[in-house]
VMD Tcl script that draws the C-alpha trace (Angstrom):
set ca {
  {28.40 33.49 -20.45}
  {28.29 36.31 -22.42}
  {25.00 37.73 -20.38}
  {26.96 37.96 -16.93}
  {29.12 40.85 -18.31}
  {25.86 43.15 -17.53}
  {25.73 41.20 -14.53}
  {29.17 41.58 -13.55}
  {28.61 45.84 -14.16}
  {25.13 45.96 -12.38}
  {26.66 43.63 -9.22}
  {24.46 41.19 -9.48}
  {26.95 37.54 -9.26}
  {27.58 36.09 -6.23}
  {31.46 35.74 -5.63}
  {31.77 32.39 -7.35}
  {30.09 33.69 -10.00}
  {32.44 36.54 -10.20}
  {35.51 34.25 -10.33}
  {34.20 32.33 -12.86}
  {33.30 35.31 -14.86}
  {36.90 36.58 -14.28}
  {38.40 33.36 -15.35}
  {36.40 33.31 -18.65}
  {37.23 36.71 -19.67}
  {41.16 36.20 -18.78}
  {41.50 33.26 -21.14}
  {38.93 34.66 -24.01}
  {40.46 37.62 -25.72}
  {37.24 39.02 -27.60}
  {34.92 38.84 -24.63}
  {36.84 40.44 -22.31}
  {37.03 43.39 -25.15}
  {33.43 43.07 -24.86}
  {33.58 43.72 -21.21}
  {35.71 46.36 -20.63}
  {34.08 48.17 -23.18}
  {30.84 47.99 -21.42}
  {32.49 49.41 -18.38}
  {33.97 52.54 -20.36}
  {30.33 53.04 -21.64}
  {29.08 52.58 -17.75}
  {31.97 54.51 -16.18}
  {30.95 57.68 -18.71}
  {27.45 57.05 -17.92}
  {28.18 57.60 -14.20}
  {30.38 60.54 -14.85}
  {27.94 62.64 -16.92}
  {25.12 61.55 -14.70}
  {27.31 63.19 -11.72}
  {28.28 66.36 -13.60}
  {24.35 66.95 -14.29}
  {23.54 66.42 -10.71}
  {22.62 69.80 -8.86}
  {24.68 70.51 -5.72}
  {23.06 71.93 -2.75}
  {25.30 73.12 -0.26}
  {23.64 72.99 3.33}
  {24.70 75.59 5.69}
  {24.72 74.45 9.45}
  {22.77 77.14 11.59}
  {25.34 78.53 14.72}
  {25.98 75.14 16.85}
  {23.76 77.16 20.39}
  {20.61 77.32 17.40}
  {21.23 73.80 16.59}
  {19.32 71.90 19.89}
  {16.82 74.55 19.64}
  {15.77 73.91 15.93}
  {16.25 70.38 15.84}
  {13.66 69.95 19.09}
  {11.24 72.50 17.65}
  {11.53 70.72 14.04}
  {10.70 67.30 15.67}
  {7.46 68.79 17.57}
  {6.31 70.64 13.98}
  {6.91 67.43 12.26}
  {4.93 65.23 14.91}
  {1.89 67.97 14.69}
  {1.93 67.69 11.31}
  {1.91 64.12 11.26}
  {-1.01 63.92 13.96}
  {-2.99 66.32 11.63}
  {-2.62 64.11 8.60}
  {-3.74 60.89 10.93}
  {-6.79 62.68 12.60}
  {-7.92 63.95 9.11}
  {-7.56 60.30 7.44}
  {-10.62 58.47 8.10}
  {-10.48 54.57 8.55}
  {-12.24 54.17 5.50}
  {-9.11 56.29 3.43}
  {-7.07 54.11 5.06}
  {-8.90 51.00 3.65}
  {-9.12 52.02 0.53}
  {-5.37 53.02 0.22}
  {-4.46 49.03 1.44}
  {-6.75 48.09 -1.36}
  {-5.11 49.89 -3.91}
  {-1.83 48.59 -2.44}
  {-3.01 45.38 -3.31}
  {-4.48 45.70 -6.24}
  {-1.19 47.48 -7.85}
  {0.63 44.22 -7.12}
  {1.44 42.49 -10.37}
  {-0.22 39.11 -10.14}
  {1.65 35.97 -10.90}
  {0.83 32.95 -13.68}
  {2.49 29.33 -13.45}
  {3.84 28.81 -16.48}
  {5.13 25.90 -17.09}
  {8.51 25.88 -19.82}
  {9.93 22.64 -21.86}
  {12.49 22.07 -23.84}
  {13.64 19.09 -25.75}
  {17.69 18.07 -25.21}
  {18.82 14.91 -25.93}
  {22.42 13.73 -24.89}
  {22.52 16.75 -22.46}
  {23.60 16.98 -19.14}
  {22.22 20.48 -17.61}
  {19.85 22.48 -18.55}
  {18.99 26.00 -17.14}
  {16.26 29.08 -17.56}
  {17.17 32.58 -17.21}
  {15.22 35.77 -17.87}
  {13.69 38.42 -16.64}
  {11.60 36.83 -14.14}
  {14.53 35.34 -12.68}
  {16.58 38.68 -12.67}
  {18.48 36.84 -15.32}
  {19.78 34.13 -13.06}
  {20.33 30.62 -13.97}
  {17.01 28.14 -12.78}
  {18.06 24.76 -13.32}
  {15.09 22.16 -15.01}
  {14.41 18.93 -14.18}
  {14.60 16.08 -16.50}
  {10.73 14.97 -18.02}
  {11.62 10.61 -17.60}
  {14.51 9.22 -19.61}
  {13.35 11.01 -23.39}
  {15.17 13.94 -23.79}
  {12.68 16.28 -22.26}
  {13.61 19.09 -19.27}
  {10.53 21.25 -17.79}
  {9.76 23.64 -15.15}
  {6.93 25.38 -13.87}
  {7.84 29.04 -12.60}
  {5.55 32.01 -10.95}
  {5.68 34.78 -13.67}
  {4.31 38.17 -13.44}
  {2.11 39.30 -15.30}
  {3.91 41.66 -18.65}
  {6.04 40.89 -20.97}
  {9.50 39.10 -20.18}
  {12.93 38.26 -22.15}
  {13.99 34.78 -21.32}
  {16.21 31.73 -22.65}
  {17.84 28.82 -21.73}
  {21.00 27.77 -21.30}
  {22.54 23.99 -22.24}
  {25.34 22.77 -20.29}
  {26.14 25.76 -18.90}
  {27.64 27.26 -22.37}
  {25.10 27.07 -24.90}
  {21.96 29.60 -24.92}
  {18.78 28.71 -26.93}
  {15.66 30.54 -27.25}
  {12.42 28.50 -26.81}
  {11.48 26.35 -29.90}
  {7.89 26.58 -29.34}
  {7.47 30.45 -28.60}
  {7.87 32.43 -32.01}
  {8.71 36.15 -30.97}
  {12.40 36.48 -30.64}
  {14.30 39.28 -30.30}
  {18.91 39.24 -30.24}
  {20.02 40.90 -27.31}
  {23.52 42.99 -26.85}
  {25.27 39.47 -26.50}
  {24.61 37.99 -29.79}
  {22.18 35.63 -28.49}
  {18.64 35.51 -29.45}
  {15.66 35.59 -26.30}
  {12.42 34.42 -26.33}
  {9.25 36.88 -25.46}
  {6.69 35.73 -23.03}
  {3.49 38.03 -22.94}
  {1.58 36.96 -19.54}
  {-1.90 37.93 -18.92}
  {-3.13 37.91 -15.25}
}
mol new
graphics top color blue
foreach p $ca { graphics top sphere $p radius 0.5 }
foreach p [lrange $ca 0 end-1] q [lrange $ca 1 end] { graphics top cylinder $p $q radius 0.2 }
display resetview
């Protein structure tokens, strides 16, 4: 649980999630330390990022200019705009849609596994998945969950969680890093 305190500060839980989030750090002394500290850190964050914000004040022109300029702005702007069109050539245009496409990350199946026996839920969560919980499905009757996932292409943070408590980084993928939880993640490099 401990990764839905970022969560929780970025807004990212549904309302469920929220309540249970609430209800954990109520009855778990430590980890709501954890989280309120977080938001201290996040609430100064936002206040020095607002103090080093430049204000512009806007001064509205006399209110018998203001129909004038806003008409006359509207025909430069469509000029200008019909300008930039009649100077594009198809084959600019083209070309831009191709880059468009090309700058896409492109996606891999990859296809994750992890051995549980005597476990009744097992779940993914990472980067690919905006750190939300993907559930697995059982591999037969052995002990084995799996799941095959689209995964950009570039490098990505993930682990799983057992019975909705426990997180484990992937056995079979040696990079590792701990994250600001205390857990450790697993490090998935994806080539296109």
């Amino acid at each position: 649980m401990d990764h839905l305190i970022s969560m929780y500060i970025d807004n990212e839980l549904s309302l469920d999630e929220k309540i249970d989030f609430l209800e954990h750090v109520y009855g778990n002394k430590p980890y709501k330390e954890d989280a309120v500290e977080l938001l201290e850190q996040e609430k100064l964050l936002s206040a020095s990022l607002k103090m080093t914000a430049p204000v512009i004040e806007l001064k509205t022109p006399h209110a018998s200019i203001l129909p004038l300029f806003n008409r006359s702005l509207g025909w430069a702007v469509a000029a200008c705009l019909l300008m930039l069109f009649s100077f594009m050539g198809r084959e600019d245009v083209t070309l831009q849609a191709q880059k468009e496409l090309t700058a896409q990350p492109s996606t891999v199946l990859h296809r994750f596994v992890i051995h549980r026996q005597n476990t009744q839920l097992v779940e993914i969560t990472g980067s690919f998945t905006n750190w939300q919980s993907v559930p697995l499905l059982p591999s037969g009757t052995n002990g084995y969950w799996e799941i095959s996932l689209e995964v950009p292409a570039g490098e990505h943070r993930y682990t799983f969680i057992v019975d909705g408590s426990k997180f484990l980084p992937d056995p079979t993928v040696v990079t590792q890093e701990s994250d600001d939880f205390g857990s450790t993640n697993s490090i998935l490099k994806v080539e296109a």
